[in-house]
C-alpha positions in Angstrom: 21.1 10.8 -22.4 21.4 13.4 -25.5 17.6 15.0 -26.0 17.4 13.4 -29.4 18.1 10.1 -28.0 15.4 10.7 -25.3 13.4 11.7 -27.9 13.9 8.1 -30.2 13.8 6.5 -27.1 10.5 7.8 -25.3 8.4 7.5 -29.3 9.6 3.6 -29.2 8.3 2.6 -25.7 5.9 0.2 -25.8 3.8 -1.4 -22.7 3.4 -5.2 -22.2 3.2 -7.4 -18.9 5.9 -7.3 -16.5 7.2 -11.3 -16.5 9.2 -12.7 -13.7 12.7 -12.3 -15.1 12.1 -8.3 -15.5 11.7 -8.3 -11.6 15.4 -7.5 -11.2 15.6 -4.9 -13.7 12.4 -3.7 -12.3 13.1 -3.3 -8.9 16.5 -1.6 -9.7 14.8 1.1 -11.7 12.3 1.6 -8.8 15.1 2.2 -6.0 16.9 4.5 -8.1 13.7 6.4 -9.4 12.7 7.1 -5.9 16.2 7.8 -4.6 16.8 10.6 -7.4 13.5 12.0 -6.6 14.4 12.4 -3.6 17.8 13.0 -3.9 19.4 10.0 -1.6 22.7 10.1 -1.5 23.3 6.5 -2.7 20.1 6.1 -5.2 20.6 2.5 -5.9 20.1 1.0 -2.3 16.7 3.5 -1.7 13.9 1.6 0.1 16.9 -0.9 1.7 15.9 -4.3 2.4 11.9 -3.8 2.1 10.9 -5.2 -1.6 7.4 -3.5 -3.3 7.9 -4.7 -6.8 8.4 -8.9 -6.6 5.7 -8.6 -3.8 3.0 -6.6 -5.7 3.8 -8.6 -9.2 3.3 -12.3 -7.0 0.0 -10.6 -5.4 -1.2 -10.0 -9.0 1.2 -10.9 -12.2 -1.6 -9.9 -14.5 -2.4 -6.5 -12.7 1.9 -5.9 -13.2 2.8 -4.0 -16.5 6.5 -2.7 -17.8 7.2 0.0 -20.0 10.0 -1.4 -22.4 12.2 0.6 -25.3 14.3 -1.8 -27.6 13.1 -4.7 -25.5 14.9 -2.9 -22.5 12.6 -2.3 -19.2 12.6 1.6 -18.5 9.7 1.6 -16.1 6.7 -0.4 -14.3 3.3 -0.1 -12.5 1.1 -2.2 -10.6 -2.7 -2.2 -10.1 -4.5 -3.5 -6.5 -7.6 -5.0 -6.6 -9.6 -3.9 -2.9 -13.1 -4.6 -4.2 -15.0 -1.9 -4.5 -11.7 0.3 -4.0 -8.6 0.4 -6.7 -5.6 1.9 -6.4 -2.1 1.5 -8.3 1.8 2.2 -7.7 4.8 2.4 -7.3 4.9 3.9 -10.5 8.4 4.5 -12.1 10.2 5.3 -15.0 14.7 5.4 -15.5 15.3 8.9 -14.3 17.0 9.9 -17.8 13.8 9.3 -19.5 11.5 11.3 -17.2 9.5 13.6 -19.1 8.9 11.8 -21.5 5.0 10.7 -21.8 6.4 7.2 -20.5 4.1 7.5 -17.2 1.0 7.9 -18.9 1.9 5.0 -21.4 1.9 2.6 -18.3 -1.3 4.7 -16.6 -3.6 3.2 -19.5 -3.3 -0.6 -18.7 -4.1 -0.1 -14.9 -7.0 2.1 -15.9 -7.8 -0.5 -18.1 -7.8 -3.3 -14.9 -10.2 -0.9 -13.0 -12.7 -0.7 -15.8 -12.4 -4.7 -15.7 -12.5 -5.3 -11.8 -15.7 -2.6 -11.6 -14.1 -0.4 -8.8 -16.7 2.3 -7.9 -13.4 4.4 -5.7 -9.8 4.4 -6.8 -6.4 6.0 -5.5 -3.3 6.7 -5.1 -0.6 8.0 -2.7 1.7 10.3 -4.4 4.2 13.5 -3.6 2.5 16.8 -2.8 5.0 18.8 -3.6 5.4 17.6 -7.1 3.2 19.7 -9.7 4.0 17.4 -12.6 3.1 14.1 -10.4 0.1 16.1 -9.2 -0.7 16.8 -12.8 -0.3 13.4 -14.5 -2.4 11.7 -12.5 -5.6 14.5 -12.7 -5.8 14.0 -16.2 -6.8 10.6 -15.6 -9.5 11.8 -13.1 -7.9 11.9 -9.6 -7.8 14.7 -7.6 -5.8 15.4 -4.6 -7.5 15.5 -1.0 -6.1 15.4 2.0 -2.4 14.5 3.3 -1.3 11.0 4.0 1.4 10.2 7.1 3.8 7.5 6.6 4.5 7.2 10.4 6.7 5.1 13.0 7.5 4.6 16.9 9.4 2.0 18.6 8.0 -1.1 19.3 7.0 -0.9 22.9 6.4 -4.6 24.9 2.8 -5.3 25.5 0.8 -7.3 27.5 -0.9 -10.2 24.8 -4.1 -8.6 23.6 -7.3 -10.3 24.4 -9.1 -11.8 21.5 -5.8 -11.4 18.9 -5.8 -14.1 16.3 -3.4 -14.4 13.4 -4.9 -15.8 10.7 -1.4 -17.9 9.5 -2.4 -20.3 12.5 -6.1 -20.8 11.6 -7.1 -24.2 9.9 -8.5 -23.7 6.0 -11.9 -24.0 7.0 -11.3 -21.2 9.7 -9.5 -19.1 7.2 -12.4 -18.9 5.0 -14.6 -18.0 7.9 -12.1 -15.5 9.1 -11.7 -13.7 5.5 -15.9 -13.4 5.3 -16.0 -12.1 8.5 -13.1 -9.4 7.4 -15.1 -8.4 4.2 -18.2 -7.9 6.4 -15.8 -5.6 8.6 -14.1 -3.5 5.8 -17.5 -3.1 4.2 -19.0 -1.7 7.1 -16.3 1.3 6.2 -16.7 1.5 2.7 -19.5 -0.9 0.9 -17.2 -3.5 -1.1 -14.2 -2.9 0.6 -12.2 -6.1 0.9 -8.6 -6.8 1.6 -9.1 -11.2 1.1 -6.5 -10.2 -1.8 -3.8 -8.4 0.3 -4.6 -10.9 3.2 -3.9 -13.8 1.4 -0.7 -12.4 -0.6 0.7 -11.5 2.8 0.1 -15.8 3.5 1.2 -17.5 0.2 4.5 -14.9 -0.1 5.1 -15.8 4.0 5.4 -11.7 4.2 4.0 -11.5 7.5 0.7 -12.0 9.0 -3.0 -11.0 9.8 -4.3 -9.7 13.2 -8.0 -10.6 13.4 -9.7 -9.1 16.6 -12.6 -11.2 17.8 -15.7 -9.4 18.7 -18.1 -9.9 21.4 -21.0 -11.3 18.5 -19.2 -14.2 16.7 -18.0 -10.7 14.3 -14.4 -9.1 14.3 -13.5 -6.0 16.1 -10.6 -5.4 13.9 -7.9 -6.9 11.5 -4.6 -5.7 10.6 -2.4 -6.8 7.5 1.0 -6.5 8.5 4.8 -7.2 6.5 7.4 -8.6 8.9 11.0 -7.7 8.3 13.7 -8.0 5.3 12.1 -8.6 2.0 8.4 -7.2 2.4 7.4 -4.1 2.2 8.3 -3.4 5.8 12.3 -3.8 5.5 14.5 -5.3 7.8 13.3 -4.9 11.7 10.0 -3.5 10.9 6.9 -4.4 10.7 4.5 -2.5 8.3 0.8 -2.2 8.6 0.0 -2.3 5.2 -4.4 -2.2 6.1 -5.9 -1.7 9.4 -9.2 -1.2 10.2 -11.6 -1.6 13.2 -15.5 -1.7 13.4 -17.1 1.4 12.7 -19.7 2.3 15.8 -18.9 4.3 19.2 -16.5 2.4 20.6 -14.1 2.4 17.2 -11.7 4.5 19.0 -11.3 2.0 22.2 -11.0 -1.0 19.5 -8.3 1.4 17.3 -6.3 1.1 20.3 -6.6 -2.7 21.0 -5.7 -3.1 17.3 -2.6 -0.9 17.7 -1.5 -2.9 21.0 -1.8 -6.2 19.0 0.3 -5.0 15.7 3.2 -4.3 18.6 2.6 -7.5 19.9 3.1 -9.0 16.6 6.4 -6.9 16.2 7.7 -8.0 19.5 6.7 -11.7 18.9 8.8 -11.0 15.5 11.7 -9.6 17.2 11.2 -5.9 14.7 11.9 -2.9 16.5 9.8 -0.6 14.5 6.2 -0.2 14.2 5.0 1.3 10.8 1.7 3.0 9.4 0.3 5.2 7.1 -2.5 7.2 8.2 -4.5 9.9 6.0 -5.5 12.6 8.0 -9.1 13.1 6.9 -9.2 10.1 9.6 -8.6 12.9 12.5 -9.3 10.4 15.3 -7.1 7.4 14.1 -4.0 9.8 13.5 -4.5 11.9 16.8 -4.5 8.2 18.4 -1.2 7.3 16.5 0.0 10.9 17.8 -0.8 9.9 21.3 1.1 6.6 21.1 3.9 8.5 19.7 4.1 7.3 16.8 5.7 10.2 14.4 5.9 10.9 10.5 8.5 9.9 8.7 7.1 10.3 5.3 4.4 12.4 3.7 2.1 12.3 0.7 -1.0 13.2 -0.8 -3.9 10.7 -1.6 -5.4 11.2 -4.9 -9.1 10.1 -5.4 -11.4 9.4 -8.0 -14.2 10.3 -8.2 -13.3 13.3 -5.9 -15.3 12.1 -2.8 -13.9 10.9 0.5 -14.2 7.2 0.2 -13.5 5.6 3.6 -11.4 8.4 4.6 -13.4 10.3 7.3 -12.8 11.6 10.1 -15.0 8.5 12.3 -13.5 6.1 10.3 -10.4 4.2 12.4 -8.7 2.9 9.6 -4.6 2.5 8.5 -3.5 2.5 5.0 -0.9 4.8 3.0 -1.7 3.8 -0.7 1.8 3.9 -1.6 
């Protein structure tokens, strides 16, 4: 695009909700944003068969917000409500108007859902060897800490994991048991933490399932949210771990372990081959685990916090997540 017609273009953008029939356009301009970034040879077919954008906007259509010039969408971001914790993405704007001030435009209404939702700790998973990604996002506050792993193994056969329920096959009175038991577990890590939103997205979308782990005291070891396959975030023959976590105490790492033999259980009982999740390595004893198991990085960010303080990323805390 000729600079002056970047230049019309990028003073004209307005920011309104993302609506249902912009999810096409949408998504396009995400693979393609992320496949010129990283220069994929064939930009337009990035990310494959996994889907972020129609899966985040059904999670949340009023937390989804476009970036529009001439009633055209040019970009779109999307905020996730984890109680206490916030965090937003994938954030992306048409490649030939990059540079433009359009990111920041569509920054301001998912700053705007945190002020509303009261998160005390947001973040965000972004490239660490991109100064001007780096920079965008710490004028809004956030400032980068440590590395996050995007990792993966092959899906090993297992014998069934004691104690493993998936939440898809509890009754509704169970699942409301199972989802205040999970909130008591996640904010054991981090006070508020609670994944009932991405736990019940995962259900009403049918993107896969939750691993609860049942605990010795009527409590939960563990959970795990995981996408199955083709048209979740996880893409075709893999399941993602989108959250993990097990109960803080001495025996977190033994429990890490069960929760890691039950997500390749699920994976094997889905017929995926691959085993994915993201790790940040302020959580030394969770990644050195994943290490062990062999599982290896195939992607790697930076997560951004705000304010600059560790959240639940420490080095006893057993926990999987990659904010992208």
């Amino acid at each position: 695009m000729p600079a002056a017609k970047r230049t019309s273009a990028a003073a004209s953008v307005s920011v309104r909700a993302l609506y249902e029939p912009d999810l096409d356009r949408a998504d396009a301009i995400f693979r393609v944003a992320f496949g010129t970034f990283l220069e994929a040879p064939e930009p337009e077919t990035f990310f494959g068969t996994a889907d972020y954008v129609r899966t985040r906007w059904a999670a949340d259509p009023h937390a989804a917000f476009a970036a529009t010039v001439e009633g055209e969408v040019v970009g779109s971001n999307f905020a996730a409500n984890w109680g206490s914790v916030g965090y937003f993405g994938p954030l992306t704007v048409r490649p030939d108007l990059w540079d433009q001030g359009i990111g920041r435009r569509l920054m301001e209404p998912v700053m705007a859902c945190f002020d509303a939702w009261g998160n005390r700790h947001l973040g965000l998973f972004t490239f660490s060897h991109s100064p001007k990604h780096l920079e965008l996002y710490r004028r809004y506050g956030f400032w980068p800490r440590f590395l996050t792993a995007v990792m993966r193994k092959q899906v090993a056969v297992s014998a069934p994991v004691p104690g493993r329920v998936l939440y898809g096959e509890l009754t509704a009175a169970e699942r409301t048991e199972a989802l205040s038991l999970g909130r008591a577990l996640t904010g054991a890590l981090y006070e508020g933490l609670s994944l009932e939103r991405e736990i019940t997205a995962v259900q009403a979308q049918g993107l896969g399932d939750t691993i609860l782990l049942e605990g010795a005291d009527s409590g939960l070891d563990g959970l795990a949210v995981c996408h199955c396959g083709a048209g979740s975030e996880a893409g075709e023959d893999v399941c993602f771990v989108k959250f993990g976590a097990v109960r803080p105490g001495p025996e977190a790492a033994d429990r890490f372990e069960r929760l890691l033999d039950a997500c390749e259980q699920l994976a094997t009982e889905r017929g995926l081959g691959q085993l994915d999740a993201g790790v940040n390595l302020a959580r030394e004893g969770a990644y050195r685990r994943m290490v062990d198991r062999g599982f290896r990085t195939g992607l790697q960010g930076v997560a951004m916090h705000k304010p600059n303080e560790p959240g639940y990323s420490r080095p006893d805390a057993y926990v999987i997540d990659d904010w992208r």
